[in-house]
N, C-alpha and C positions, 0 to 999 in steps of 0.2 A: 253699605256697611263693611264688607268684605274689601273695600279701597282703603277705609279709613282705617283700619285695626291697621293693615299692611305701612298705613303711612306714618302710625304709630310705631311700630315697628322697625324702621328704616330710623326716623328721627330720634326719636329717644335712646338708644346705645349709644349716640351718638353724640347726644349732647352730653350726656352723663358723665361720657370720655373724656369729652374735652373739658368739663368741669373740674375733672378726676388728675388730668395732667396738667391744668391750670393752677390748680391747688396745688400739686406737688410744686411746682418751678416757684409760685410763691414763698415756700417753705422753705425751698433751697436758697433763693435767693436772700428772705429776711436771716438764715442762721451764718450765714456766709461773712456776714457783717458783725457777729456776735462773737467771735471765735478767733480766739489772738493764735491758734499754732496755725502753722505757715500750710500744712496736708492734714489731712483727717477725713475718715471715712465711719459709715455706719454700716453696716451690713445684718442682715436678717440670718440669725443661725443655723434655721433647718434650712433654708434654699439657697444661700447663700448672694440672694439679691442684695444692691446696692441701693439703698434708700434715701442715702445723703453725701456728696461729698464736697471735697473740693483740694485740687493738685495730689490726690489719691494715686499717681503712679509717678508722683516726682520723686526721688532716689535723698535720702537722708542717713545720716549715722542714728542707729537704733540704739545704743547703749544697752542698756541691761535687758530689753526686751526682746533680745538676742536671747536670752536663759529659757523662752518658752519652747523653742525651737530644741533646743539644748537638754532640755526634758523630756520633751515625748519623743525624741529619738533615744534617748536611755531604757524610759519606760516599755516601749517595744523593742528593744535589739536587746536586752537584762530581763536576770531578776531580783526583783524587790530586798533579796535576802542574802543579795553576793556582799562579801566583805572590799572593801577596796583602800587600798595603799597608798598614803599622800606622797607624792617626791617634791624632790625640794623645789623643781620647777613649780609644782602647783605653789606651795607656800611661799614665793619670794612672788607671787602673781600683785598686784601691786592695784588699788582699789579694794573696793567693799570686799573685807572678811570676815571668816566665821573663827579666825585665830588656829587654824589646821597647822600642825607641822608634821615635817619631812618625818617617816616612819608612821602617822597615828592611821589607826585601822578603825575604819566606819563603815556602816550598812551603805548601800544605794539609797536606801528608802532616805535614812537622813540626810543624804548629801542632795537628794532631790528637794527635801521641803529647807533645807540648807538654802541653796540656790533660787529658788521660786519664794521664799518667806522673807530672809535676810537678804536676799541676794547677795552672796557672798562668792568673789570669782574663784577665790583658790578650791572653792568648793567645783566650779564648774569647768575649771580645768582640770581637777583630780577625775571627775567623771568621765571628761574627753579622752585623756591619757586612759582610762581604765578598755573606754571602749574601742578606742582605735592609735593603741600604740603612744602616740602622740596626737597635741592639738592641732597641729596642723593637718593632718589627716583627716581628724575629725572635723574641721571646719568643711574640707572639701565634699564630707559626705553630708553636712548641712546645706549647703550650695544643692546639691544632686539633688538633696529630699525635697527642698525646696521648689524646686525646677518640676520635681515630677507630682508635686500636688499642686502644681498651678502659681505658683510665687516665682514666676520669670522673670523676676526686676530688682533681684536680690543675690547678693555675694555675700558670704563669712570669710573671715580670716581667723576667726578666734570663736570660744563659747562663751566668751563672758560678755561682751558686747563693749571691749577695750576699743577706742576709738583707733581708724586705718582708716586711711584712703579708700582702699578694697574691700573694707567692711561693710556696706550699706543695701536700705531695702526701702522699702516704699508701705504708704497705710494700708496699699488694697493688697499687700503680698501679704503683711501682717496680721489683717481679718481674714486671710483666707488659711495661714498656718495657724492661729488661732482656731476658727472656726475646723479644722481637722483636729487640735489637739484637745478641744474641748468636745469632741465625741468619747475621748478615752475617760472612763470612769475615775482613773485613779488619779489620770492628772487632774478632771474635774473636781474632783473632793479635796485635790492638795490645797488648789488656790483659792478656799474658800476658808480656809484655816484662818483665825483672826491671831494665834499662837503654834508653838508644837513644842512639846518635852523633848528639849534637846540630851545628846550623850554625856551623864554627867565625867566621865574621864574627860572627857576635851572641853569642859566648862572651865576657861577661861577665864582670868580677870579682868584682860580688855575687853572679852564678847560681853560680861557680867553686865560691865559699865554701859558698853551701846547699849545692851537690849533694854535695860531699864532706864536709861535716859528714854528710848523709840517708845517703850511703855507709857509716860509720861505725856513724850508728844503726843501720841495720840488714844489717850482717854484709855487704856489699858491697864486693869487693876495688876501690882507686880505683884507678886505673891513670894517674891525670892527661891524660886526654884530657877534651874536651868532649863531656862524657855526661851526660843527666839521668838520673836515678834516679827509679822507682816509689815513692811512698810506699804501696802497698799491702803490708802487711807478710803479709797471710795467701799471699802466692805462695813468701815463703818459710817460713811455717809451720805450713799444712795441705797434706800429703801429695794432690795429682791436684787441687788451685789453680787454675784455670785462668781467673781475674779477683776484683774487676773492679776497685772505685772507693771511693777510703772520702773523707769529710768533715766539716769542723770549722768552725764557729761560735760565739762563746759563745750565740748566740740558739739554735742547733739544737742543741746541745753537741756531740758524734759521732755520724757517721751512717756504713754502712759495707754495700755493696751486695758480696757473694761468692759465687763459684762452685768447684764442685768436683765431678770427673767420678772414677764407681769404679764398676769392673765394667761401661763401657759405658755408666751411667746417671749425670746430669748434676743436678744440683740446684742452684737459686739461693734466694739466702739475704738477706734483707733486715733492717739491724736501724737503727729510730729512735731518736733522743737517749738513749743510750746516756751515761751520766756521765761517763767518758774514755775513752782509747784501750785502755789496756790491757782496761778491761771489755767494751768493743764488742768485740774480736777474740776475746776468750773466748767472749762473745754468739755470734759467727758459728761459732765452732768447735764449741761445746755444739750448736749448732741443725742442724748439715750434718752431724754425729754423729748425733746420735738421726733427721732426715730423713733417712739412707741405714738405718738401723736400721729406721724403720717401712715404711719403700718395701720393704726386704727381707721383710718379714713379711709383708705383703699380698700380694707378689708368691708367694710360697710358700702362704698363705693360698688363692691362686686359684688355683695350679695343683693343689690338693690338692682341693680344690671341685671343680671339673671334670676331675681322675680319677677321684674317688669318684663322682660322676653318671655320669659316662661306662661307668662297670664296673656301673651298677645297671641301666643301660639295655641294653646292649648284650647279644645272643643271646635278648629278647624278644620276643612275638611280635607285641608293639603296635609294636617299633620296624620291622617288615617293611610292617604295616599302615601305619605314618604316612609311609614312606621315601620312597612313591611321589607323593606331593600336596608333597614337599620336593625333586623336581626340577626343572630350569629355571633353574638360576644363582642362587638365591638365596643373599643375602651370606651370608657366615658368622658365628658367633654368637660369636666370637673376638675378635674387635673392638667388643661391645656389654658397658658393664658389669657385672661378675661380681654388683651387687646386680641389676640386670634379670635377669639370666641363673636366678638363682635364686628368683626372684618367679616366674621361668616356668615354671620344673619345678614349684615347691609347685601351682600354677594345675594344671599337665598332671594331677601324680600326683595331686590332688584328685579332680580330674575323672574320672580313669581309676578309681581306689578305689573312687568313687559307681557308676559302669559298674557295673565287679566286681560290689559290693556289691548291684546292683538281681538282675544278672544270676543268680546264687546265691540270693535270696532267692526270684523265679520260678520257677529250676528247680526247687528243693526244695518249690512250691508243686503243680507239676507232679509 
């Protein structure tokens, strides 16, 4: 009896694993084939594991998903309620604007849901200049922050994510400044804005004209006040949305950085040069589909792993013998990977079998 529990014990983690990474590599391989941008990566929020990719460290122009980066370094190094002065550099900045000129005086706080709603560059240049003298300065402290929260495969030359040479970064550097920028509360709350009452002094009549044509496109009732519009369209069309940033270049073609929280669990979604919009938002929607699909399997996958170990162990008489040498606070095994965790049992009931096995062969020699 005492064989066969142990042989159960050895074989079952066992298979369950290789079913468990069988199933993944399936996964990978049928979404890999569904997906017209060229990199793309899926990443799990709290742990920051990678659950799906593919050419996730090839180096692309990010275009406007440069502005995420560009914001939580505001957000931490400012505050909310400093006034900040346009120069003419920011206003002659040249793509998406929010219609700023040389002299207008604005909050942080607007210039941030400025740049992350409209994305608008004179906005995210007026920020750079505010924080670090000039853009270029500020680009090089984007580089650095980059580098020191793990995004090693990326350069800035600019905030607004104006295409260079020297401007470029990768999906899994992108899920990973993501995935820092969406711990901060306020950037989290900005990029979930489906609108924001813009300053009516700087209400524009060409801002007037974009925002409610973008109202239009995307199912936005206008109500004629001064309000920018999100151009992220996945907040209104994946179900628990909850960011972030999408961009466009013909040099990067579409790029579009999403998130989406279900059942508690959060997933950030990165997809590179993407051929248009419509394909990039299918991109992000097919990949934050099948990552809450695999995250659910695995998660199921490990709690069934460590019941079945748990019931093969438990009311033995090896587990009375080892209980006593596993007192004194040691961590628990619940927070150590479910492949450790089972590399450890096959090691134990190895080990233990051989026991057995010597111990029955002596006595019978006796």
């Amino acid at each position: 009896m005492i064989k066969q529990k142990f042989i159960c014990l050895l074989s079952l983690p066992f298979f369950l694993l290789f079913i468990w990474r069988n199933e993944l590599a399936n996964a990978k391989e049928n979404i890999q084939n569904e997906i017209n941008a060229d990199a793309w990566v899926v990443m799990e929020a709290e742990t920051g594991k990678v659950l799906l990719d593919k050419n996730m460290n090839k180096q692309h122009f990010p275009a406007s998903i440069t502005k995420i980066i560009t914001a939580i370094i505001s957000i931490e190094e400012r505050v909310l309620n400093e006034i900040i002065t346009v120069s003419e550099h920011a206003e002659n900045t040249e793509g998406s604007s929010l219609a700023l000129q040389a002299g207008d005086e604005i909050s942080l706080l607007d210039l941030l849901y400025g740049i992350m709603l409209h994305s608008g560059n004179d906005g995210a240049v007026a920020l750079a200049e505010h924080i670090s003298t000039n853009e270029n300065d500020f680009a090089q402290k984007m580089t650095s922050f980059a580098k020191s929260i793990g995004a090693k495969n990326s350069h800035f030359t600019n905030a607004s994510g104006l295409p260079n040479d020297e401007h470029y970064t990768t999906a899994y550097d992108m899920a990973i400044i993501t995935r820092y920028a969406m711990k901060n509360a306020i950037f989290k709350e900005m990029v979930q804005h489906k609108t924001y009452n813009w300053n009516e002094q700087l209400w524009r009549d060409t801002l007037m004209k974009h925002e409610k044509s973008e109202a239009k496109e995307y199912g936005i009732a206008w109500e004629g006040k001064p309000q920018v519009i999100n151009h992220n369209r996945l907040l209104g069309l994946y179900k628990g949305a909850t960011g972030i940033k999408n961009g466009f270049t013909h040099e990067s073609r579409y790029t579009l950085v999403g998130s989406a929280n279900r059942n508690g669990t959060e997933l950030i979604a990165v997809v590179l040069r993407s051929e248009n919009a419509d394909t990039a938002y299918k991109d992000i929607i097919k990949l934050l589909d099948e990552g809450f699909r695999v995250k659910k399997a695995s998660s199921k996958q490990i709690k069934e792993t460590n019941e079945e170990v748990s019931t093969n162990i438990v009311d033995d008489e090896i587990i009375s013998k080892n209980s006593s040498s596993n007192e004194g606070g040691k961590e628990s095994n619940a927070s150590i990977p479910i492949e450790y965790q089972i590399i450890y049992f096959l090691i134990l009931g190895t080990i233990v079998c051989l026991m057995i096995t010597f111990l029955l062969k002596r006595g019978q020699k006796k």
